[in-house]
DOTORKOL-398593 format. One record per residue (C-alpha): residue number from 1; residue in one letter; x, y, z. Coordinates in nm, 2 decimals. Example, Ala and Ser with C-alpha at 12.3 -4.5 7.8 and 13.67 -1.06 7.14 Angstrom:
<atoms>
<atom><seq>1</seq><type>a</type><x>1.23</x><y>-0.45</y><z>0.78</z></atom>
<atom><seq>2</seq><type>s</type><x>1.37</x><y>-0.11</y><z>0.71</z></atom>
</atoms>
This chain:
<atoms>
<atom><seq>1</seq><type>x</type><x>1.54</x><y>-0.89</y><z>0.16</z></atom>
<atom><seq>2</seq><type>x</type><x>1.45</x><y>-0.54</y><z>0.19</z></atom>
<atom><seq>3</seq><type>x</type><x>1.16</x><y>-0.30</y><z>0.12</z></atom>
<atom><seq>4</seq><type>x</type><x>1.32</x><y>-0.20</y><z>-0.21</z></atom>
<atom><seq>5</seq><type>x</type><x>1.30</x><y>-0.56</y><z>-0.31</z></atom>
<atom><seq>6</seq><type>x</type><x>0.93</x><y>-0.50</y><z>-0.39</z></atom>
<atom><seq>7</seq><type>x</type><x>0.93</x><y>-0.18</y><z>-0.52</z></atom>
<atom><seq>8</seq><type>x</type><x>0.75</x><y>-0.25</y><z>-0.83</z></atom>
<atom><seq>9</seq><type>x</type><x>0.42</x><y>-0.38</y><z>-0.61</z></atom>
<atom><seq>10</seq><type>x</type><x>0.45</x><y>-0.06</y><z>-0.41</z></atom>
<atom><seq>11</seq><type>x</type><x>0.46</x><y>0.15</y><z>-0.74</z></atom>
<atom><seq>12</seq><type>x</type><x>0.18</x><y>0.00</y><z>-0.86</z></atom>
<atom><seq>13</seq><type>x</type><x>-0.05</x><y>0.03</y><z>-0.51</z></atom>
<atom><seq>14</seq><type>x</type><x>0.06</x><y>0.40</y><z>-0.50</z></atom>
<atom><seq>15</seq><type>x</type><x>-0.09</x><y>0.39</y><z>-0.84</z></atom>
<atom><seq>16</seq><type>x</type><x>-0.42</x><y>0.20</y><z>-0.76</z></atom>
<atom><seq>17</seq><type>x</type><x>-0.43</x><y>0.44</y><z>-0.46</z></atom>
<atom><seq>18</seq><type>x</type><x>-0.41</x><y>0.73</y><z>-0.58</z></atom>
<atom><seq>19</seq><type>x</type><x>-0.65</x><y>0.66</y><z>-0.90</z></atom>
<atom><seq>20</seq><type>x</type><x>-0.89</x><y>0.49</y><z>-0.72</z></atom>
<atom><seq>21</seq><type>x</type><x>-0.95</x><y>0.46</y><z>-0.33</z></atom>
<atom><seq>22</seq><type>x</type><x>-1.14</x><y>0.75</y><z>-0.15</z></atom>
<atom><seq>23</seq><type>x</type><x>-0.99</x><y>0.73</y><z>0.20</z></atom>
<atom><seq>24</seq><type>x</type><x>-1.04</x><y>1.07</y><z>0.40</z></atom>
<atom><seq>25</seq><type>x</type><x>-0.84</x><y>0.91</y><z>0.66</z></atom>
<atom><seq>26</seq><type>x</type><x>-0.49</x><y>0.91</y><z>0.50</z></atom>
<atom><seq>27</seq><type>x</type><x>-0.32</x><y>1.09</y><z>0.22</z></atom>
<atom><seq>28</seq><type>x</type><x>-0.08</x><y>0.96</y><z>-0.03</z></atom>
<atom><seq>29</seq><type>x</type><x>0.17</x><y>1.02</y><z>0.12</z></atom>
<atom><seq>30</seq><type>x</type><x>0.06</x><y>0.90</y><z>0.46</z></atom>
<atom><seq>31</seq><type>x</type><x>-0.02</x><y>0.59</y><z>0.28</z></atom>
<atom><seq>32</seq><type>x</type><x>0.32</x><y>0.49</y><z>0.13</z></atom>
<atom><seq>33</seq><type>x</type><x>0.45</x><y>0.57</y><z>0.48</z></atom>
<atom><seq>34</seq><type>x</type><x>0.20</x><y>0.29</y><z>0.62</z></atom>
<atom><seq>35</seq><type>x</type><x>0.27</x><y>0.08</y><z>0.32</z></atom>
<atom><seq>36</seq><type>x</type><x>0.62</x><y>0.06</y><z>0.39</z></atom>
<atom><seq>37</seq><type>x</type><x>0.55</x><y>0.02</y><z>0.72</z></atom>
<atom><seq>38</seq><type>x</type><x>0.30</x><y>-0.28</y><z>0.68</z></atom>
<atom><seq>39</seq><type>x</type><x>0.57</x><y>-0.39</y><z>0.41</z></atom>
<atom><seq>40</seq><type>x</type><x>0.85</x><y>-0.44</y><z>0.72</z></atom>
<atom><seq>41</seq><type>x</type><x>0.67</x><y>-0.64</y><z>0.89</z></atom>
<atom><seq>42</seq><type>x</type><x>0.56</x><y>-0.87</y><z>0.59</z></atom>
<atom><seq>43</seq><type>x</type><x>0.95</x><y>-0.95</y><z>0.59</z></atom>
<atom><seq>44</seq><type>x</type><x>0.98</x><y>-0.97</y><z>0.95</z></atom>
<atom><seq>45</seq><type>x</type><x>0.69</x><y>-1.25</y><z>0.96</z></atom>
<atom><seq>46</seq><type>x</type><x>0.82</x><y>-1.39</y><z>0.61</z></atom>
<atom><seq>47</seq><type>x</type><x>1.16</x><y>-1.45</y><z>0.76</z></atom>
<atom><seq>48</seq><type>x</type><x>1.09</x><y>-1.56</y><z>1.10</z></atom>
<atom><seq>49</seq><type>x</type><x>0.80</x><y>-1.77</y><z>0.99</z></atom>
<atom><seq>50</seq><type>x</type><x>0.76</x><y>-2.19</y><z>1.07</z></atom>
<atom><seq>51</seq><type>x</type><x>0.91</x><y>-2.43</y><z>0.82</z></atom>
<atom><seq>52</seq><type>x</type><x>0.61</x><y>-2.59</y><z>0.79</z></atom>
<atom><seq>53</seq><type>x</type><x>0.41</x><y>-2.19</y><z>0.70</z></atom>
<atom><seq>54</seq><type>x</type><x>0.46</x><y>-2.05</y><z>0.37</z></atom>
<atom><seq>55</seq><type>x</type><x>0.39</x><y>-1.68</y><z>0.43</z></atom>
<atom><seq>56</seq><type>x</type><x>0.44</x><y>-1.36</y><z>0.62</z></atom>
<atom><seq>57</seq><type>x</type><x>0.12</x><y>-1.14</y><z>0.64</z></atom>
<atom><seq>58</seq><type>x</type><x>0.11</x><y>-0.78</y><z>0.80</z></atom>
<atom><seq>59</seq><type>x</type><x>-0.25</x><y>-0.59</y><z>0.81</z></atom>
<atom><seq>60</seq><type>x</type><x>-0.39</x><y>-0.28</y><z>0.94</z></atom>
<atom><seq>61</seq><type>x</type><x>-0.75</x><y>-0.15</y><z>0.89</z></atom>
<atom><seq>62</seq><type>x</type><x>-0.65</x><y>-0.01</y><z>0.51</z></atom>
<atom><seq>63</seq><type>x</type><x>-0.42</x><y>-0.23</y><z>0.37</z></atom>
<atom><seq>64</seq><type>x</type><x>-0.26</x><y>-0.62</y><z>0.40</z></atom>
<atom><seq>65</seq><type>x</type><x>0.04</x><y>-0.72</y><z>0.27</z></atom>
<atom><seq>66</seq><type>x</type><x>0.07</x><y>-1.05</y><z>0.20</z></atom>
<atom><seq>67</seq><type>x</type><x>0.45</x><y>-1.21</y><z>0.10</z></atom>
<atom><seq>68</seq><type>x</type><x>0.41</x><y>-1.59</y><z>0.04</z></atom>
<atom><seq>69</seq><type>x</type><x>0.71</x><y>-1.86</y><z>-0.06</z></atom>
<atom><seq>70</seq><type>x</type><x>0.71</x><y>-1.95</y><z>-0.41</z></atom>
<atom><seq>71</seq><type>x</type><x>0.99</x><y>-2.13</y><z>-0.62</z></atom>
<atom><seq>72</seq><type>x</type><x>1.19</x><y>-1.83</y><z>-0.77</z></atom>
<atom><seq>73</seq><type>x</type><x>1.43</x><y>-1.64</y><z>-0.56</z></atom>
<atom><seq>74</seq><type>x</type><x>1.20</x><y>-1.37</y><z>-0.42</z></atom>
<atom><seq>75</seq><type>x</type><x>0.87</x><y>-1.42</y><z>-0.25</z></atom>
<atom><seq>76</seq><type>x</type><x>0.57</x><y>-1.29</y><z>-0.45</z></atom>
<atom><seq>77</seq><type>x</type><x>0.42</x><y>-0.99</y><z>-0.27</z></atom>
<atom><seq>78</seq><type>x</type><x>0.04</x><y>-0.91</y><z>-0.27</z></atom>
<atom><seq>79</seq><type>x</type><x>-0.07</x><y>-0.56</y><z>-0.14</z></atom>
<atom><seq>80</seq><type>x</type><x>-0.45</x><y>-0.55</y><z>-0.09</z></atom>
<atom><seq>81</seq><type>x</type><x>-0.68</x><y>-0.27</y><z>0.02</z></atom>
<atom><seq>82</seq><type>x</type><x>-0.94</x><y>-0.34</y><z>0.25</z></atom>
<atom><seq>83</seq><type>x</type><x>-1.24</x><y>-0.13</y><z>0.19</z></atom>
<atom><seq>84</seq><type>x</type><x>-1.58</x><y>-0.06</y><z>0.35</z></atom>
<atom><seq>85</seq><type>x</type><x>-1.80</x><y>0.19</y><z>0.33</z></atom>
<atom><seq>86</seq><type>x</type><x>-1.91</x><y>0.42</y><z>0.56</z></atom>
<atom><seq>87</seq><type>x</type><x>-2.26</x><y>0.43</y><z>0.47</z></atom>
<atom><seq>88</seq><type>x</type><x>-2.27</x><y>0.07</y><z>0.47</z></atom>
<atom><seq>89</seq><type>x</type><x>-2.56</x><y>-0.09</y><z>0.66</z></atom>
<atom><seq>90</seq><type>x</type><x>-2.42</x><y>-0.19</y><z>0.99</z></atom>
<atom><seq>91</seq><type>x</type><x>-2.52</x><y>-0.54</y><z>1.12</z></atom>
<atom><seq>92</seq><type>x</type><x>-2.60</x><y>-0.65</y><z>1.46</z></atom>
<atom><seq>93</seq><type>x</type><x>-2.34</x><y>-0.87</y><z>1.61</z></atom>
<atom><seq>94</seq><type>x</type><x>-2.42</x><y>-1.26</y><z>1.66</z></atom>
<atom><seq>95</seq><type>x</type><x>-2.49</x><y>-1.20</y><z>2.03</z></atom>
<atom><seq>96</seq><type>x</type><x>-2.74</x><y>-0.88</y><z>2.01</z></atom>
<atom><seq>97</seq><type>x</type><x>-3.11</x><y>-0.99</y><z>1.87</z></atom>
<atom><seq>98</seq><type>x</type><x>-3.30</x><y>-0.71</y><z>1.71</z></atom>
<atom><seq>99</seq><type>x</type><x>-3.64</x><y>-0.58</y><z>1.93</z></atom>
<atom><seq>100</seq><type>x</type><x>-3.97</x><y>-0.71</y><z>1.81</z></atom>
<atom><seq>101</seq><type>x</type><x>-4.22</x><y>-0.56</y><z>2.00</z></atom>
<atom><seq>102</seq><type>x</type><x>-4.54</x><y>-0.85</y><z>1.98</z></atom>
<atom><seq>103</seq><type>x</type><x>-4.83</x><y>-0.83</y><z>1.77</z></atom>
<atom><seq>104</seq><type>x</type><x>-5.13</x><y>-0.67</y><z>1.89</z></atom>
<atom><seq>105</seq><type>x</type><x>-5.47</x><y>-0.84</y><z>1.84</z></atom>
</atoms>
């Protein structure tokens, strides 16, 4: 199993990337390299896995890759982007409680 072996999926995230995702971070074709990349060590998980696990996952901050055991001859490969938005409202962490200054009378 190789990285060609799921060429279609990668085709069709170049796609998705290109058409849709904003990300100032990487270009296309810094993408496709981290694809591949993320894509490698799918495999590498995939075929070093447990018997008793069915799947080899790889993730960075943009994108998971996600190969899992199925019963035809090839694993089926998911490729998902993992988005978030800069301008989203940041939350406070469990641990950190928000200042409320008391009520005055």
């Amino acid at each position: 199993m190789t990285v060609e072996t799921f060429r279609p999926e990668i085709t069709e995230a170049m796609k998705a990337y290109d058409r849709y995702i904003i990300c100032i971070g990487k270009t296309p074709d810094e993408f496709e390299v981290s694809l591949l990349s993320m894509i490698k060590k799918a495999i590498k998980a995939y075929e070093t896995r447990g018997a008793e696990l069915r799947h080899g996952i790889a993730l960075d901050k943009q994108i998971t890759v996600i190969l899992s055991q199925n019963d035809g001859p090839r694993p089926m490969c998911g490729i998902y982007f993992n988005l978030h938005s800069p301008y989203q409202k940041q939350v406070l962490p469990k641990t950190v409680k928000p200042l409320v200054e008391p009520e005055r009378g």
